[in-house]
MDTraj code that builds the backbone (N, CA, C; nanometers):
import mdtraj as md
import numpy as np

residues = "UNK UNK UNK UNK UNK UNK UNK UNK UNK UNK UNK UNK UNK UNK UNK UNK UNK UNK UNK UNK UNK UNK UNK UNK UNK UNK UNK UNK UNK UNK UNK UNK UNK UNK UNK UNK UNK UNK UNK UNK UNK UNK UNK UNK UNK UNK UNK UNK UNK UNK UNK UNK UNK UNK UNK UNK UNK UNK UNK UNK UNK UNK UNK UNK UNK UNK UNK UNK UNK UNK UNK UNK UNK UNK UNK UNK UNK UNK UNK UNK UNK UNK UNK UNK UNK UNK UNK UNK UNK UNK UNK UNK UNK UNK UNK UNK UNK UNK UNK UNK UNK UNK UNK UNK UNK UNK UNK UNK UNK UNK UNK UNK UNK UNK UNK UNK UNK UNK UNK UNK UNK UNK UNK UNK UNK UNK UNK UNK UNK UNK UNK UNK UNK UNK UNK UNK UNK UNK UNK UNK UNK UNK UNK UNK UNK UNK UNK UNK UNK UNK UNK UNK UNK UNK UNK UNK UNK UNK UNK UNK UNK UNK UNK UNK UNK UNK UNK UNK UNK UNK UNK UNK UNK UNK UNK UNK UNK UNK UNK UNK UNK UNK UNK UNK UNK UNK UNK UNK UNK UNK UNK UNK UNK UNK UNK UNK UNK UNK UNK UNK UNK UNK UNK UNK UNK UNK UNK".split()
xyz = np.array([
    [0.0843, -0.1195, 0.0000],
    [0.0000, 0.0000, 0.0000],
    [0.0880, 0.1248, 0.0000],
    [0.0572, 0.2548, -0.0600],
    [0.1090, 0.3472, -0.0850],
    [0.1121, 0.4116, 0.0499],
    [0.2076, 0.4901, 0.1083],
    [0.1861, 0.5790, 0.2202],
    [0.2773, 0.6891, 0.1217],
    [0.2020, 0.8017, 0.0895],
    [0.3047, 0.8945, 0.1147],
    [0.2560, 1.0513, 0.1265],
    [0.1384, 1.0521, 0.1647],
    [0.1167, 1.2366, 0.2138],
    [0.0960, 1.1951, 0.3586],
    [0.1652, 1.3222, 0.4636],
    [0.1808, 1.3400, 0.5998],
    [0.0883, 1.4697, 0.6493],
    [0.0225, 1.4133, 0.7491],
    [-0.0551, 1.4878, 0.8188],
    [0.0395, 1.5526, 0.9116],
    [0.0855, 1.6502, 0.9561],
    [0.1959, 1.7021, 1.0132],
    [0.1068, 1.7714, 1.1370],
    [0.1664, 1.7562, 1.2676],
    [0.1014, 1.8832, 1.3698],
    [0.1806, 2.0053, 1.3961],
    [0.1798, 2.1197, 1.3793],
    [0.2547, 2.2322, 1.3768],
    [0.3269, 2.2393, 1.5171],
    [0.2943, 2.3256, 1.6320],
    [0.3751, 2.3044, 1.7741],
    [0.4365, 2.1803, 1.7997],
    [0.5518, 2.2249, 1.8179],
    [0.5954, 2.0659, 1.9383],
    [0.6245, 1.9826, 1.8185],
    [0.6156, 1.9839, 1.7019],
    [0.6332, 1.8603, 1.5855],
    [0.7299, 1.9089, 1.4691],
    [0.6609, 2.0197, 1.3983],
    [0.7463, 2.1227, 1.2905],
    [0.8125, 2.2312, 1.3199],
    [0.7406, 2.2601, 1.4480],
    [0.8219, 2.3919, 1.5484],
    [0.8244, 2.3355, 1.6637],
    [0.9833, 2.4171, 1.7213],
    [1.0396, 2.3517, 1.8108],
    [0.9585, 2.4532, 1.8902],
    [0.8497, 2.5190, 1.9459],
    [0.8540, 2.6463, 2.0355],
    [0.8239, 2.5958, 2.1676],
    [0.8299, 2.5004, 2.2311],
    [0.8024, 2.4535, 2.3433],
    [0.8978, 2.5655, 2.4336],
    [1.0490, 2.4908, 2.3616],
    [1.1297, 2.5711, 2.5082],
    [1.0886, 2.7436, 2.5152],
    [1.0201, 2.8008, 2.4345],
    [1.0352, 2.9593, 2.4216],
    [0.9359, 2.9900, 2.5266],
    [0.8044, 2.8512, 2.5348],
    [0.6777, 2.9117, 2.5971],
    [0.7491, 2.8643, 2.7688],
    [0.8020, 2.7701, 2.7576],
    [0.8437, 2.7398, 2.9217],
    [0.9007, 2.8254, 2.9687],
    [1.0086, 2.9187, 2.8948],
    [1.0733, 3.0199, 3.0138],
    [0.9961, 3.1291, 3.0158],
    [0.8695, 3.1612, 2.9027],
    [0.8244, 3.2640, 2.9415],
    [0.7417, 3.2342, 3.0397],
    [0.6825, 3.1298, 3.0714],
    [0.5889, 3.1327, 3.1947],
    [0.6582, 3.0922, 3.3140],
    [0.7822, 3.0272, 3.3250],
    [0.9358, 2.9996, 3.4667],
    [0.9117, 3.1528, 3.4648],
    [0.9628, 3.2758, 3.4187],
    [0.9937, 3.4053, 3.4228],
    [0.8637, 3.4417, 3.4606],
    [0.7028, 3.4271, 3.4095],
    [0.5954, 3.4803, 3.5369],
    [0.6139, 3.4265, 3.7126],
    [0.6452, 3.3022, 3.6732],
    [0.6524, 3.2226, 3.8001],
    [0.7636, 3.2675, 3.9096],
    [0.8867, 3.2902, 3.8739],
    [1.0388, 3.3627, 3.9265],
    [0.9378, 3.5118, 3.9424],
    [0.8877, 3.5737, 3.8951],
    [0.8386, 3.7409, 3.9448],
    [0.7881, 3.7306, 4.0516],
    [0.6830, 3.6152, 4.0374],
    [0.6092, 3.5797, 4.1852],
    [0.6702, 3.5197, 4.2596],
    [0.8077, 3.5044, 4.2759],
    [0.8676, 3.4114, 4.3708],
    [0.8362, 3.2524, 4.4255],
    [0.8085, 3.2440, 4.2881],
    [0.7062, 3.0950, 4.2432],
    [0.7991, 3.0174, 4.1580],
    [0.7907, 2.8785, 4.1637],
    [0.9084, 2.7846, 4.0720],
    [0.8264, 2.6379, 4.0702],
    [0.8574, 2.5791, 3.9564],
    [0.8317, 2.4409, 3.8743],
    [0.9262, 2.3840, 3.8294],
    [0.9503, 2.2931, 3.8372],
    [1.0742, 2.2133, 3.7667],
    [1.0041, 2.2210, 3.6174],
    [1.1364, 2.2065, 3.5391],
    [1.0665, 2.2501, 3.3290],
    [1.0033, 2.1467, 3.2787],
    [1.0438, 2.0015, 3.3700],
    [1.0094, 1.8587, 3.3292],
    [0.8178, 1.8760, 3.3845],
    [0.8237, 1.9286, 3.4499],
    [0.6750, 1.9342, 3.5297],
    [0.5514, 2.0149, 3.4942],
    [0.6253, 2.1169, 3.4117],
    [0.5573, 2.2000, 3.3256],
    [0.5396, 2.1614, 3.1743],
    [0.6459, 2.0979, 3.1204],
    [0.6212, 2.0253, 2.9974],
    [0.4928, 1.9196, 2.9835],
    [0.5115, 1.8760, 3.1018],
    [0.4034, 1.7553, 3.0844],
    [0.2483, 1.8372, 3.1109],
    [0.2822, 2.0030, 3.1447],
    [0.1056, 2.0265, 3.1548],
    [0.0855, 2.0552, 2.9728],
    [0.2236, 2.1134, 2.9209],
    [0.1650, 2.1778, 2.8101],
    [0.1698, 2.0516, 2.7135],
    [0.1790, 1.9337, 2.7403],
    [0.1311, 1.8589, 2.6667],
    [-0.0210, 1.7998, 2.6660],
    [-0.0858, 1.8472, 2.7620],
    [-0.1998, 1.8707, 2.7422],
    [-0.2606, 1.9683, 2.6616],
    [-0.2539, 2.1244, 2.6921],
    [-0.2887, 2.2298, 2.6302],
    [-0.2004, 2.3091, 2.6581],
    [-0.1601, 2.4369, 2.6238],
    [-0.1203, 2.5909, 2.6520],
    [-0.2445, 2.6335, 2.7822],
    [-0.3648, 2.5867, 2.7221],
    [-0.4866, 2.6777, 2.8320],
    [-0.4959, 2.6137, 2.9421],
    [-0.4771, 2.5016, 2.9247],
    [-0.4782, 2.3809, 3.0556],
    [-0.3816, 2.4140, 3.1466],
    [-0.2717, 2.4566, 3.0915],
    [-0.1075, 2.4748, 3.1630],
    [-0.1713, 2.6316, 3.2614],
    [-0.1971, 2.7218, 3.1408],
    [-0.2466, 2.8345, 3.2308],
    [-0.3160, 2.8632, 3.2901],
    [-0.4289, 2.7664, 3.3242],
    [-0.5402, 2.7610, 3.4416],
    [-0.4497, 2.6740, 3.5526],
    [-0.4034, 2.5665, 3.5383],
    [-0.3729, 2.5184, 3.6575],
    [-0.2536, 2.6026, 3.7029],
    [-0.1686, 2.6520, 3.6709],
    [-0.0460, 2.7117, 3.6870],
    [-0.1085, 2.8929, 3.7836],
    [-0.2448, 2.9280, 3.7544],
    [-0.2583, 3.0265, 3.7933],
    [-0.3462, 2.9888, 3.9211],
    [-0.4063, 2.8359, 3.9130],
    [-0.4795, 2.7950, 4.0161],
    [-0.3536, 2.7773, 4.1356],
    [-0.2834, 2.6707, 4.0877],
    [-0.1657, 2.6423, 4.1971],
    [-0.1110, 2.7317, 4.2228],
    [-0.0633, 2.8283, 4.1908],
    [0.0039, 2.9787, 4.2533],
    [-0.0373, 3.0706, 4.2808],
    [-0.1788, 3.1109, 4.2719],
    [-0.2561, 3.2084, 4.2953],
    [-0.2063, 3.3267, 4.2286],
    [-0.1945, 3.3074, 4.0903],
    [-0.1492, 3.4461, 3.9715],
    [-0.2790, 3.4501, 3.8663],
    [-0.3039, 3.5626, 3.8863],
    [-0.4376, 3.5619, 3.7899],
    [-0.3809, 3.4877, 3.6381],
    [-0.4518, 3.4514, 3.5872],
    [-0.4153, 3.3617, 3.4884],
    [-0.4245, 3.4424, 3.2975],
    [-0.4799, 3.5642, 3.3506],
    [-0.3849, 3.6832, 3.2672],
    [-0.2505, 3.7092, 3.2227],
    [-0.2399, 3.6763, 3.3450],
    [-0.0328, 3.7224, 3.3478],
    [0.0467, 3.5924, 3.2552],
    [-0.0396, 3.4879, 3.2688],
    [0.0293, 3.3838, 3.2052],
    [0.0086, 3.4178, 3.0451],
    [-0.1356, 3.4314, 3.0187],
    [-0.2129, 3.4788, 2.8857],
    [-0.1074, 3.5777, 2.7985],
    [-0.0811, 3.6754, 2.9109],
    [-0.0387, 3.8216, 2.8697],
    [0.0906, 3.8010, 2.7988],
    [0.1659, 3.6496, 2.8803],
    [0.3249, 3.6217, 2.8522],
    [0.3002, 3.5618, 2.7520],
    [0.2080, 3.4700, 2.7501],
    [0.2052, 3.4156, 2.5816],
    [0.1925, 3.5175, 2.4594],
    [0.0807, 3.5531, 2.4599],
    [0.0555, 3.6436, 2.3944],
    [0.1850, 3.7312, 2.3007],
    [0.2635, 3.8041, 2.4538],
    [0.3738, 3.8834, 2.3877],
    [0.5158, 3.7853, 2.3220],
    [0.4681, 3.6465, 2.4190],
    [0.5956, 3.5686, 2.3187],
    [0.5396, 3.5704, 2.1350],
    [0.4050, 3.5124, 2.1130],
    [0.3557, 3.5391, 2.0080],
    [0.3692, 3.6300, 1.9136],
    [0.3961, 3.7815, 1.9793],
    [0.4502, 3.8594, 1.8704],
    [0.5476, 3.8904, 1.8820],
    [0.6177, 3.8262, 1.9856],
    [0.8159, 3.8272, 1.9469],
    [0.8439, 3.7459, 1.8246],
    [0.7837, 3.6139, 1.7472],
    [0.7770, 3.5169, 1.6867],
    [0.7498, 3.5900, 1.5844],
    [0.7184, 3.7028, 1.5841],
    [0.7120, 3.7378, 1.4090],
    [0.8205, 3.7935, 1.3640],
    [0.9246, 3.8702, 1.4643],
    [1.0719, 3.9094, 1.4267],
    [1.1756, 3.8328, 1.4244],
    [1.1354, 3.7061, 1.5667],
    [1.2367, 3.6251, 1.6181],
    [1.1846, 3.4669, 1.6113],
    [1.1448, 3.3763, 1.5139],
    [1.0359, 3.2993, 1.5322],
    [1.1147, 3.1737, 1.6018],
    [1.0105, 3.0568, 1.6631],
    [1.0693, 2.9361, 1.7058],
    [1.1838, 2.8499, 1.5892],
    [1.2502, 2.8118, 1.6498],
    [1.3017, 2.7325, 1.5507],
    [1.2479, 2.5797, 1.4303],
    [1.2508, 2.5467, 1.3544],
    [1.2110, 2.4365, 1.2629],
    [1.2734, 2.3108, 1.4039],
    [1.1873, 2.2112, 1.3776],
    [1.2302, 2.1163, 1.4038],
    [1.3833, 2.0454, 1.3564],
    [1.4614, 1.9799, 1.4366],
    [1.5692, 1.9036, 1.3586],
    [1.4850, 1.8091, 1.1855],
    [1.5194, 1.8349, 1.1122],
    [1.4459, 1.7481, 0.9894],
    [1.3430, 1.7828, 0.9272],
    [1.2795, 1.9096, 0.9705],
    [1.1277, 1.8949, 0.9429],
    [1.1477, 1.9377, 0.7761],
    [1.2418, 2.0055, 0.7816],
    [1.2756, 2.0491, 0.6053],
    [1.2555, 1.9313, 0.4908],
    [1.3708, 1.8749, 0.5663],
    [1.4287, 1.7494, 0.4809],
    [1.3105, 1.6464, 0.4847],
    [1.2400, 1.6121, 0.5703],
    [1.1319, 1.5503, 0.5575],
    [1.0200, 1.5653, 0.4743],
    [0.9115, 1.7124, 0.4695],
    [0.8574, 1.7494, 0.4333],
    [0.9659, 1.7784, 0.2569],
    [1.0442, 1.7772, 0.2371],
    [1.0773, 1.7504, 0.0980],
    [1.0619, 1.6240, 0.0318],
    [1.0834, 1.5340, 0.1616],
    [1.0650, 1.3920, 0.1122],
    [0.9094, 1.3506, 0.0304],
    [0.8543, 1.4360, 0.1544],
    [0.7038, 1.3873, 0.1209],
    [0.6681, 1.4466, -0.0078],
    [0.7101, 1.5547, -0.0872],
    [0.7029, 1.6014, -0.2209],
    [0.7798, 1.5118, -0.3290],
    [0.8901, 1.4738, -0.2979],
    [0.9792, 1.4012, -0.4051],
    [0.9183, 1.2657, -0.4367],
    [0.7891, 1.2250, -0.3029],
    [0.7218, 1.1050, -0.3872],
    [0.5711, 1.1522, -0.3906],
    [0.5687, 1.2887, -0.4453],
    [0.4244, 1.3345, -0.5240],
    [0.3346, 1.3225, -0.3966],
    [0.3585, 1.3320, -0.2755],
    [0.2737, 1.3705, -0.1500],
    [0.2106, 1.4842, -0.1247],
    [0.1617, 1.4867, -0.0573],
    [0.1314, 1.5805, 0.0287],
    [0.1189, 1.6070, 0.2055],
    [0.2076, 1.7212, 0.1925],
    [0.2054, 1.7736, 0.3533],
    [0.1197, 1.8837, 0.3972],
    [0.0113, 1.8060, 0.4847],
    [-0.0939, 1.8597, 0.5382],
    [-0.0938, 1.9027, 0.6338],
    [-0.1225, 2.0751, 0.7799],
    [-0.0948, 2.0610, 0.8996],
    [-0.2060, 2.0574, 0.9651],
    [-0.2041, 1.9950, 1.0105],
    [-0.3742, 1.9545, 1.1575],
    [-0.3237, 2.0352, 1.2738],
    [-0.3603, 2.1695, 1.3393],
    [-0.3246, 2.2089, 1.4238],
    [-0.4526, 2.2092, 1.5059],
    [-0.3885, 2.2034, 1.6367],
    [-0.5162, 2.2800, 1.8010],
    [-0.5183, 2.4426, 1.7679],
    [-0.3988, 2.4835, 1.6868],
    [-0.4458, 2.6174, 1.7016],
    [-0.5079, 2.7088, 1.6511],
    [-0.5268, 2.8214, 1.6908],
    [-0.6421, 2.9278, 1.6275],
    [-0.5435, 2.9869, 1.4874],
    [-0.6122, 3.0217, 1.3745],
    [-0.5255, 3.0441, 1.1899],
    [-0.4542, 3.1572, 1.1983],
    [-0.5029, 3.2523, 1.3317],
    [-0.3915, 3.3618, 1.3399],
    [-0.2774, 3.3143, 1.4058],
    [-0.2664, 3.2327, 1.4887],
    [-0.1239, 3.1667, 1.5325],
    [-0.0352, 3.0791, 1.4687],
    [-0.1651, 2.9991, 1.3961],
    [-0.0559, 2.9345, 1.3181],
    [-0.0682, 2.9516, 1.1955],
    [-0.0884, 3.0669, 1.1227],
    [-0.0370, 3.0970, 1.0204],
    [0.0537, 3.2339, 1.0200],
    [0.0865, 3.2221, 1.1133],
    [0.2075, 3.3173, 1.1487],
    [0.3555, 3.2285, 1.1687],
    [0.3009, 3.1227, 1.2668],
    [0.3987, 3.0003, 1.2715],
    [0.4315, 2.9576, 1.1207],
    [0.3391, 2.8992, 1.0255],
    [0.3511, 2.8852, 0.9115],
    [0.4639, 3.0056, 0.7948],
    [0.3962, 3.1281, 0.8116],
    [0.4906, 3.2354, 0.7625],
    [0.6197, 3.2699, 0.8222],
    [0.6696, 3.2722, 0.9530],
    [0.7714, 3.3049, 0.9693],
    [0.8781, 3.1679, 0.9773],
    [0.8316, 3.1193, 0.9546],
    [0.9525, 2.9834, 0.9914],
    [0.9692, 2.9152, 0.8080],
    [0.8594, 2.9692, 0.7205],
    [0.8925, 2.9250, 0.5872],
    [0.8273, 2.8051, 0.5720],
    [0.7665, 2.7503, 0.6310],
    [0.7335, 2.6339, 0.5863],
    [0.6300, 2.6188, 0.4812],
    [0.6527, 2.5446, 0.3849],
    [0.5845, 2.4947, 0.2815],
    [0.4674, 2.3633, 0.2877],
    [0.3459, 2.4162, 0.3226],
    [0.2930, 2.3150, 0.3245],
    [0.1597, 2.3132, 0.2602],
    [0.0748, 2.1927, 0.1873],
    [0.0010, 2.2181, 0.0507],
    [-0.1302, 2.2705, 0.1229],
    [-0.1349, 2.2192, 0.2413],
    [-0.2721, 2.2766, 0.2875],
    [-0.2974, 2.2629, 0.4190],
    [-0.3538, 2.3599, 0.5210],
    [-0.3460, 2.3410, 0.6860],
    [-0.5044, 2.4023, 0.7355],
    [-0.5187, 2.3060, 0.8208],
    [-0.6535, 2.3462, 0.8998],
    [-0.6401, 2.2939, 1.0593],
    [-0.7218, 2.4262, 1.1105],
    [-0.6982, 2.4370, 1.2420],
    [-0.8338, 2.4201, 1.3027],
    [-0.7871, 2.4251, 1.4672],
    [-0.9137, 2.3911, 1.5422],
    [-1.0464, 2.5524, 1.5663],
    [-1.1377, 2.5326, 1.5296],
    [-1.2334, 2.6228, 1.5470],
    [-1.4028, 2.6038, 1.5847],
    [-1.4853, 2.7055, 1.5963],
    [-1.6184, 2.6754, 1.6528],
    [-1.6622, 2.5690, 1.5465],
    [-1.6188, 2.5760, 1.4112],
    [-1.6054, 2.4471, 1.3467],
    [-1.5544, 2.3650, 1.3802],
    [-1.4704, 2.3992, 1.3730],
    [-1.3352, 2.1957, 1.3557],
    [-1.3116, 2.1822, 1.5001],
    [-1.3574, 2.1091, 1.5549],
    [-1.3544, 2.0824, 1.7233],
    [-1.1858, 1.9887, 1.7163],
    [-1.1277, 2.0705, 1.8443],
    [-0.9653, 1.9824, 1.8770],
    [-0.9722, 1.8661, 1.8723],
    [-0.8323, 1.8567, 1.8720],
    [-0.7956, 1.6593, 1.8158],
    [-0.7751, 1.6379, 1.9984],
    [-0.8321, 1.5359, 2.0463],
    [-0.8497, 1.4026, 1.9755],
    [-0.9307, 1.3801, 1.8663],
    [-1.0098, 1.4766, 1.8541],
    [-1.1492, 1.4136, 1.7531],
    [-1.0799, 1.4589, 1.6300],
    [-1.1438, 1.3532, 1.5433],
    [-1.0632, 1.3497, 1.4179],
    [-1.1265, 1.4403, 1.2941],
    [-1.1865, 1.5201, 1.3167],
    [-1.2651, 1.5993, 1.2563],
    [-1.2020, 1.6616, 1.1334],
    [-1.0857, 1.6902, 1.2141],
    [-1.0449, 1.7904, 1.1210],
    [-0.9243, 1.7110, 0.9861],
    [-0.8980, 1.6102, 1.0576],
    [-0.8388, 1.4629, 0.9635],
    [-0.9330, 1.4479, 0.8461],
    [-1.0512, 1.4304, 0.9044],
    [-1.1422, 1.3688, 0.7994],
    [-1.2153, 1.4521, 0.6576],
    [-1.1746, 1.6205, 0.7247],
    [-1.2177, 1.7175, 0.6555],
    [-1.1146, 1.7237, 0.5495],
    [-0.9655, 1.7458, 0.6104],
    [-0.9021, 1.7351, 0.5107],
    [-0.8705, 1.6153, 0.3906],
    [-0.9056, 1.4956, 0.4434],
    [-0.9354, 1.3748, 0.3517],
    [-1.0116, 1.3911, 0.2816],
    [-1.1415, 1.4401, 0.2687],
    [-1.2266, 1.4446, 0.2181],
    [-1.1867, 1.5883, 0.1257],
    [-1.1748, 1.6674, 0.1140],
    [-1.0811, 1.8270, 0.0726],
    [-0.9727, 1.7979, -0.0488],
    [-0.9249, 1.6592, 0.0499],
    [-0.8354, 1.6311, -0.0924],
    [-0.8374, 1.4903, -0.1877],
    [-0.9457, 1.4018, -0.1438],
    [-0.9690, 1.3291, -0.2210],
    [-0.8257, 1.1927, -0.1773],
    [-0.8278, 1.1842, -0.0799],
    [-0.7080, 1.1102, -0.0512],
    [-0.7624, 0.9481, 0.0590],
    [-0.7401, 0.8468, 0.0654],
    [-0.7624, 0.7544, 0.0848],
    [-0.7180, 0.7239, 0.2211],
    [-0.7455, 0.7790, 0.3535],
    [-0.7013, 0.7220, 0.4520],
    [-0.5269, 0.6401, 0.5034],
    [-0.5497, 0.4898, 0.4125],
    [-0.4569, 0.3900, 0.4652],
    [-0.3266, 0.4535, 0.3372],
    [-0.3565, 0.5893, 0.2409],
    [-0.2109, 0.6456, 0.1806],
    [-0.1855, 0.7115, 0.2987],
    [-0.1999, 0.7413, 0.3563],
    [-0.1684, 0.8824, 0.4652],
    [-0.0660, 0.8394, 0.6096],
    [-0.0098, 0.9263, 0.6222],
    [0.0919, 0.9163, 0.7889],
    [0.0804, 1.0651, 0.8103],
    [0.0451, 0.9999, 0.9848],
    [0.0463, 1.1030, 1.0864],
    [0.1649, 1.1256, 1.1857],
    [0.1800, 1.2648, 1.2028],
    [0.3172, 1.2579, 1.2580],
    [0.2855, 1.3689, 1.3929],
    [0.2632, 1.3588, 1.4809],
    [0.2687, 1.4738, 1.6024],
    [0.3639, 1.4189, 1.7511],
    [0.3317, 1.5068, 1.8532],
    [0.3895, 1.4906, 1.9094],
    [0.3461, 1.4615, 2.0457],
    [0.2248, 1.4186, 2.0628],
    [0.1285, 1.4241, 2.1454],
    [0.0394, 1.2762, 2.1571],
    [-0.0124, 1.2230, 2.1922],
    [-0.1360, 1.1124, 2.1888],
    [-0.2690, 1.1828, 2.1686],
    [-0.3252, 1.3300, 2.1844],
    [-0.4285, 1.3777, 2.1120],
    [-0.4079, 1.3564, 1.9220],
    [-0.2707, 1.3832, 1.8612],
    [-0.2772, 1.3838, 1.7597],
    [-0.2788, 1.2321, 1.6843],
    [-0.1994, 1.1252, 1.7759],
    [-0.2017, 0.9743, 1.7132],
    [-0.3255, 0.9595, 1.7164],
    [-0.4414, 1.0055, 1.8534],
    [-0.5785, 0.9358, 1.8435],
    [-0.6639, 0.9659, 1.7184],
    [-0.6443, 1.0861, 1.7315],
    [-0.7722, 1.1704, 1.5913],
    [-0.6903, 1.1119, 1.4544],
    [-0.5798, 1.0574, 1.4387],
    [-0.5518, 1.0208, 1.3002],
    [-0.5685, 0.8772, 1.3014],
    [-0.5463, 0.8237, 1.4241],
    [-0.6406, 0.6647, 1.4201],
    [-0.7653, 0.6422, 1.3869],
    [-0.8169, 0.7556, 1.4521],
    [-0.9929, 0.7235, 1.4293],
    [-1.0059, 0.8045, 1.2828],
    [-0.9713, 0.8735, 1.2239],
    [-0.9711, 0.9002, 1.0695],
    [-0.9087, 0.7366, 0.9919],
    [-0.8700, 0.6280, 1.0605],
    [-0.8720, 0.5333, 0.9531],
    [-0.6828, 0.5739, 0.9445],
    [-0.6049, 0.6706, 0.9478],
    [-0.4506, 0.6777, 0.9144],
    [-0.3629, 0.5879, 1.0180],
    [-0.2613, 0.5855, 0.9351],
    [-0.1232, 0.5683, 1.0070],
    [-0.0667, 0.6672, 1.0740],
    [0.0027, 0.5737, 1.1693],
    [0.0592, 0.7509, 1.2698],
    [0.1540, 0.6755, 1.3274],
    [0.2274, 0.7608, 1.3153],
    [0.3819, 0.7785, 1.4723],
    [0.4059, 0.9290, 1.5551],
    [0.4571, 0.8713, 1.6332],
    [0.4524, 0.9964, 1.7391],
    [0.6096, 1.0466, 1.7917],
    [0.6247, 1.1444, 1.7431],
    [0.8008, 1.2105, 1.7777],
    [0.7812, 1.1993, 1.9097],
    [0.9007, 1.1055, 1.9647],
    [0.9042, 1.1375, 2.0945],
    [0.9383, 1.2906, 2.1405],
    [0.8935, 1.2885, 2.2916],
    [0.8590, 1.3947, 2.3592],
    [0.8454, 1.3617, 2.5209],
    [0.9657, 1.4498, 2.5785],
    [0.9635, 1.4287, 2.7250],
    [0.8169, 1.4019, 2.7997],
    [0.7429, 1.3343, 2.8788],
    [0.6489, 1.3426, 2.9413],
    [0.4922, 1.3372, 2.8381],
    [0.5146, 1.2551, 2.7406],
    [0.4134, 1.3133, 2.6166],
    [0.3933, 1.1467, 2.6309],
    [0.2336, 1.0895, 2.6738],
    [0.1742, 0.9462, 2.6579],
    [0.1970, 0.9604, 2.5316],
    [0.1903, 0.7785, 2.5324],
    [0.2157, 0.7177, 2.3979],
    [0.1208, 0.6100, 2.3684],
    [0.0423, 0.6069, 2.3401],
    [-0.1059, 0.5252, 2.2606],
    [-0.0362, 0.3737, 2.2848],
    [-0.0648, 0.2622, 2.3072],
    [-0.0308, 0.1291, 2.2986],
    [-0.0005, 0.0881, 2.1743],
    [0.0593, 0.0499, 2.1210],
    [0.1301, 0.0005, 1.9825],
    [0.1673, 0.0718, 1.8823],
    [0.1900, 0.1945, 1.9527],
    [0.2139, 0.3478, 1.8290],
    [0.3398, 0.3246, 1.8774],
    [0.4141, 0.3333, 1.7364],
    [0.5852, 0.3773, 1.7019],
    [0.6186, 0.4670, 1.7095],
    [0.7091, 0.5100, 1.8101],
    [0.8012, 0.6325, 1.8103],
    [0.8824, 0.6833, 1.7325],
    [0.9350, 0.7958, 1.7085],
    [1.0197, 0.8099, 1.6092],
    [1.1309, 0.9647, 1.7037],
    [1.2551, 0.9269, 1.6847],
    [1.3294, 1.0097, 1.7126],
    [1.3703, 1.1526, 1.6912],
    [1.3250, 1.1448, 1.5326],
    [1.3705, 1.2656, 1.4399],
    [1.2712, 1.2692, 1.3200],
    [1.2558, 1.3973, 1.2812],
    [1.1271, 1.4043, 1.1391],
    [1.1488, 1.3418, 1.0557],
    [1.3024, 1.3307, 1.0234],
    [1.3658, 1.2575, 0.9378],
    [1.3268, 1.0991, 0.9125],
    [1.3303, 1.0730, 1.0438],
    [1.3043, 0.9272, 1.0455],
    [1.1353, 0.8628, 0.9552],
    [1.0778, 0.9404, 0.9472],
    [0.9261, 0.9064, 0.8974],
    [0.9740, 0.8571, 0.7578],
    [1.1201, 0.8784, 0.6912],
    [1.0864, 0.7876, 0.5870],
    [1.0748, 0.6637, 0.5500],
    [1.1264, 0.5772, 0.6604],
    [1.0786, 0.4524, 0.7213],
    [0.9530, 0.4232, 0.6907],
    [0.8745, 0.5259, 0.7030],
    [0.6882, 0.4881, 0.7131],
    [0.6284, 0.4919, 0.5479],
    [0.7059, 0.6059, 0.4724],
    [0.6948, 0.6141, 0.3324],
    [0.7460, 0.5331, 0.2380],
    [0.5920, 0.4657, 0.1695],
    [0.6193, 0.3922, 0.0533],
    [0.5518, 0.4305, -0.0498],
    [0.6289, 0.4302, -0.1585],
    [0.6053, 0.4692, -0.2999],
    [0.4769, 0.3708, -0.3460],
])
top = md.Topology()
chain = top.add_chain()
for i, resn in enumerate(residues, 1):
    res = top.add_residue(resn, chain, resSeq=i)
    for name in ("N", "CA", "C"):
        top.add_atom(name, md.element.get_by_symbol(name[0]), res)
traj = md.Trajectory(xyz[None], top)
């Protein structure tokens, strides 16, 4: 069977911006004379960004503004200074063109964030849809199935690549293949393959 267009998840997968959002919210936390180990905070924002900033403002008693406010302004530091590309994500996402693929991005996030992520970091990708009062967040595969259907593409051609177990689930239940970049503190679905580097997904691609 053919595998070769990739459902890609933008944060945490094609962009490295994890470490940018942890010190900006360590640096709310250090103002308040407040501290988390980075391993302990990674594992909230592998749930959500919003999840991280409700409990983080619950457990410390910081209005949960201040956390908002730090994202926010990291957000438009990212248009002068953006996160970095993943190790591979280049070379990968070329791969997936050199065998007539397509690279698709399934994001949680809202189209003004990540199509800013998209523009400043260069990435080339044939088509991206995000989560909205439409397209309800992954786990649910909604937004998998929209784009399958968008492009006329067959499920069992397709690989999913994120960095999370919200993104392996919603591309399971769309019927795809998936692996999951490892990631400190990030569950891993029962019989889902890890993968080290973006690079590595060409393992999963067959002509």
């Amino acid at each position: 069977m053919t595998v070769r267009h990739v459902f890609w998840d933008l944060g945490g997968t094609l962009v490295d911006n994890y470490p940018s959002i942890r010190r900006a919210f360590l640096n709310v936390l250090n103002e308040h004379e407040s501290a988390i180990s980075e391993s302990e905070l990674q594992r909230m924002l592998n749930t959500s960004i919003q999840n991280t900033i409700d409990t983080l403002a619950e457990r410390f008693n910081i209005p949960p503004e201040t956390f908002g406010h730090a994202y926010e302004d990291l957000k438009a530091k990212w248009a002068s200074n953006p996160a970095p590309l993943m190790p591979g994500a280049q070379s990968a996402m070329a791969e997936v063109k050199r065998m007539r693929g397509l690279n698709l991005i399934v994001t949680n996030r809202d189209y003004d964030s990540a199509s800013l992520l998209v523009r400043v970091t260069k990435l080339r990708a044939d088509d991206m849809i995000c989560a909205s009062d439409e397209m309800p967040r992954k786990p649910d595969p909604t937004m998998h199935r929209t784009l399958l259907e968008r492009h006329s593409l067959n499920p069992e051609e397709c690989l999913s690549v994120g960095d999370r177990d919200i993104d392996t689930l919603a591309a399971q239940a769309a019927g795809m293949h998936a692996v999951q970049l490892a990631s400190p503190g990030a569950r891993v679905p029962v019989g889902v393959s890890t993968i080290g580097s973006l690079i590595d997904i060409h393992h999963y691609l067959r002509p």
